[in-house]
N, C-alpha and C positions, 0 to 999 in steps of 0.2 A: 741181781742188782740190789743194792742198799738203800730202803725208801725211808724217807724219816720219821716215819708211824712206826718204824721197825722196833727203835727204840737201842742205844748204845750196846753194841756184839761184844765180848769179850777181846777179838781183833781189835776192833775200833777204838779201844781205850790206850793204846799203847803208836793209834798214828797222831803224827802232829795235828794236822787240823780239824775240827769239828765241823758236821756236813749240814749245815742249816736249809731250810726251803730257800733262802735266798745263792746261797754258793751252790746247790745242787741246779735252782733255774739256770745259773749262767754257765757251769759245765754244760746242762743238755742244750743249754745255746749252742755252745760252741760247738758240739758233736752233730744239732743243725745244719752251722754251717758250712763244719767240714766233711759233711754228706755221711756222717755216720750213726746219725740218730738213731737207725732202724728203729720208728715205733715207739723208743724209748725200750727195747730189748736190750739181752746181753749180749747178742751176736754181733752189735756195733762195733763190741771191745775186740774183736777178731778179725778187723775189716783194717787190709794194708792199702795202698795208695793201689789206685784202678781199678778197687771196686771185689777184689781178689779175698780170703777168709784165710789166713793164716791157722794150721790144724790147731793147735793148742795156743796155751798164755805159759807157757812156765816160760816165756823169756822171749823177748823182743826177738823180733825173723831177721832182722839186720839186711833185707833183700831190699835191693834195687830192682826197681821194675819201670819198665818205658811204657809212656801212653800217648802215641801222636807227639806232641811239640814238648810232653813235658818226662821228666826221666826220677824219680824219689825212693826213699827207704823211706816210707813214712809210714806208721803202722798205727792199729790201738784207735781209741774210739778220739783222743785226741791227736793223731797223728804224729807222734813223738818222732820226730828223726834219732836216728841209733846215738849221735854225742849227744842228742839235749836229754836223751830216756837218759844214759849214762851218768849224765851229771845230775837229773831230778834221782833219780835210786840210790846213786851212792851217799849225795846228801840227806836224803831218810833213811837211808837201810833197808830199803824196800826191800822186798826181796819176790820173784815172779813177774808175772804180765798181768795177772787178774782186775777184777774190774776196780777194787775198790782200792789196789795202787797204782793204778792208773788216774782214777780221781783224786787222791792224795798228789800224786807228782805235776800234775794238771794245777791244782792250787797252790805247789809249789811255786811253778811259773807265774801265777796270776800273782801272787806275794812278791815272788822276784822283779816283776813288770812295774812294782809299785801299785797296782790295784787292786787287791784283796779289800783293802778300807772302802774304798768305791761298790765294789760287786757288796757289801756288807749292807749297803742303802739300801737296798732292795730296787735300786733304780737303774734303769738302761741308759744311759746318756754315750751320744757320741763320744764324747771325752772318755768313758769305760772302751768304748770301742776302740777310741785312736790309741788307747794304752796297751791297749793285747793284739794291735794290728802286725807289732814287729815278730810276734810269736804266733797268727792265726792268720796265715796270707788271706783265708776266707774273708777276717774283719776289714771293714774299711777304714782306712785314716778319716780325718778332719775333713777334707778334700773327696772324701768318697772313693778313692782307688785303692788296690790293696798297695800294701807296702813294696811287696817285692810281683810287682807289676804281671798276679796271675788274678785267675776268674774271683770276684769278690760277691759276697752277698751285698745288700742293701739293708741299710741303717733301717731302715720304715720294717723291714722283712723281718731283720734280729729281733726289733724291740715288739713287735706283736707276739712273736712267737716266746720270748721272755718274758711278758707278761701275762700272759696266757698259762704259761707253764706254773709261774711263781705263784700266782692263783690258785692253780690249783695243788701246787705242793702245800700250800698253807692250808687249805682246808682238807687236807690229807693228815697236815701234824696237828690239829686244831682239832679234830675227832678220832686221834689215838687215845688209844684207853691207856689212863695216868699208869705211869709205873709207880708202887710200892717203895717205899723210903727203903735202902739199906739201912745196915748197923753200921755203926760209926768205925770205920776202919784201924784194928790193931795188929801189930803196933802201931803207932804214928807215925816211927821214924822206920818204919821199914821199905823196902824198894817199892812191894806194892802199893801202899797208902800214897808215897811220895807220887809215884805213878798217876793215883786216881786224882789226886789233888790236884796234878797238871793239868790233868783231862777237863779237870772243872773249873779253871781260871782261862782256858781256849790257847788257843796256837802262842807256839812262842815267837818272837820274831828274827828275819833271817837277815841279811846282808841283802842290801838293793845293788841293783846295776848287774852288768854280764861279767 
């Protein structure tokens, strides 16, 4: 996994959005609440609906599996059903299962939902919650139930375990040792400078709504 003392991978310069302590708390929220935390490990990113480890990441299992009352293809540490992975990957280019496009396509949704500004506060408010509720059955709406009427966490439970987390990511990026200035990228107008420059003005913006 990609921690943000890491400091930007030569991967990481080329995905849309930039992984701050704040959007990385409300990703391991969300892999909280959709019971795939493990620990904050990478074997989260491997965990299909029932609890099941899908062998590899080069590409969504696309498997249906029944659990008692409930029946899902939901895969990945944020549980991507097969059309919502389909449409976060083809919109970036993703390309694989692995963990760090999966938190890419993950923040795509949270952008798509209209809350990437919100998660960017560094603040939990039920209002972040009831915005990711229609894409995290786990979040709770306004009302506290989930959206599509399965098991929900609790608002009191997210925001502990967000804040907890976000704490300590900041003092994780807060005691990285500085990176060293590059050289001023030549040519200017070449792909790669164009490139780094994106990287350093932050996510572009998408289209809202489904």
């Amino acid at each position: 996994m990609l921690n943000v003392s890491d400091g930007p991978s030569a991967l990481e310069r080329f995905f849309r959005y930039a992984l701050t302590p704040e959007r990385r708390a409300l990703l391991n929220t969300i892999r909280y609440a959709e019971g795939t935390w493990a620990r904050g490990e990478d074997v989260g990113y491997r965990v299909m609906f029932g609890g099941g480890l899908m062998p590899g990441l080069d590409r969504h299992p696309d498997r249906v599996i029944s659990t008692g009352r409930y029946a899902s293809a939901a895969a990945g540490a944020y549980q991507f059903m097969p059309f919502t992975w389909a449409m976060a990957s083809r919109s970036l280019s993703l390309q694989g299962f692995g963990p760090e496009v999966q938190d890419q396509a993950a923040l795509f949704l949270i952008q798509r939902r209209g809350a990437l500004h919100l998660a960017d506060r560094g603040e939990f408010t039920p209002h972040l919650a009831a915005k990711l509720a229609p894409e995290w059955a786990s979040f709770p709406t306004l009302a506290g139930h989930s959206y599509y009427g399965q098991p929900v966490k609790r608002y009191v439970a997210l925001k502990a375990f967000y804040e907890a987390n976000l704490s300590e990511l900041r003092a994780l990026a807060g005691s990285a040792t500085p990176i060293a200035a590059e050289p001023a990228c030549e040519p200017v107008d070449s792909l790669r400078c164009r490139l780094e420059k994106l990287d350093r003005v932050g996510p572009r913006s998408v289209a809202q709504g489904r």
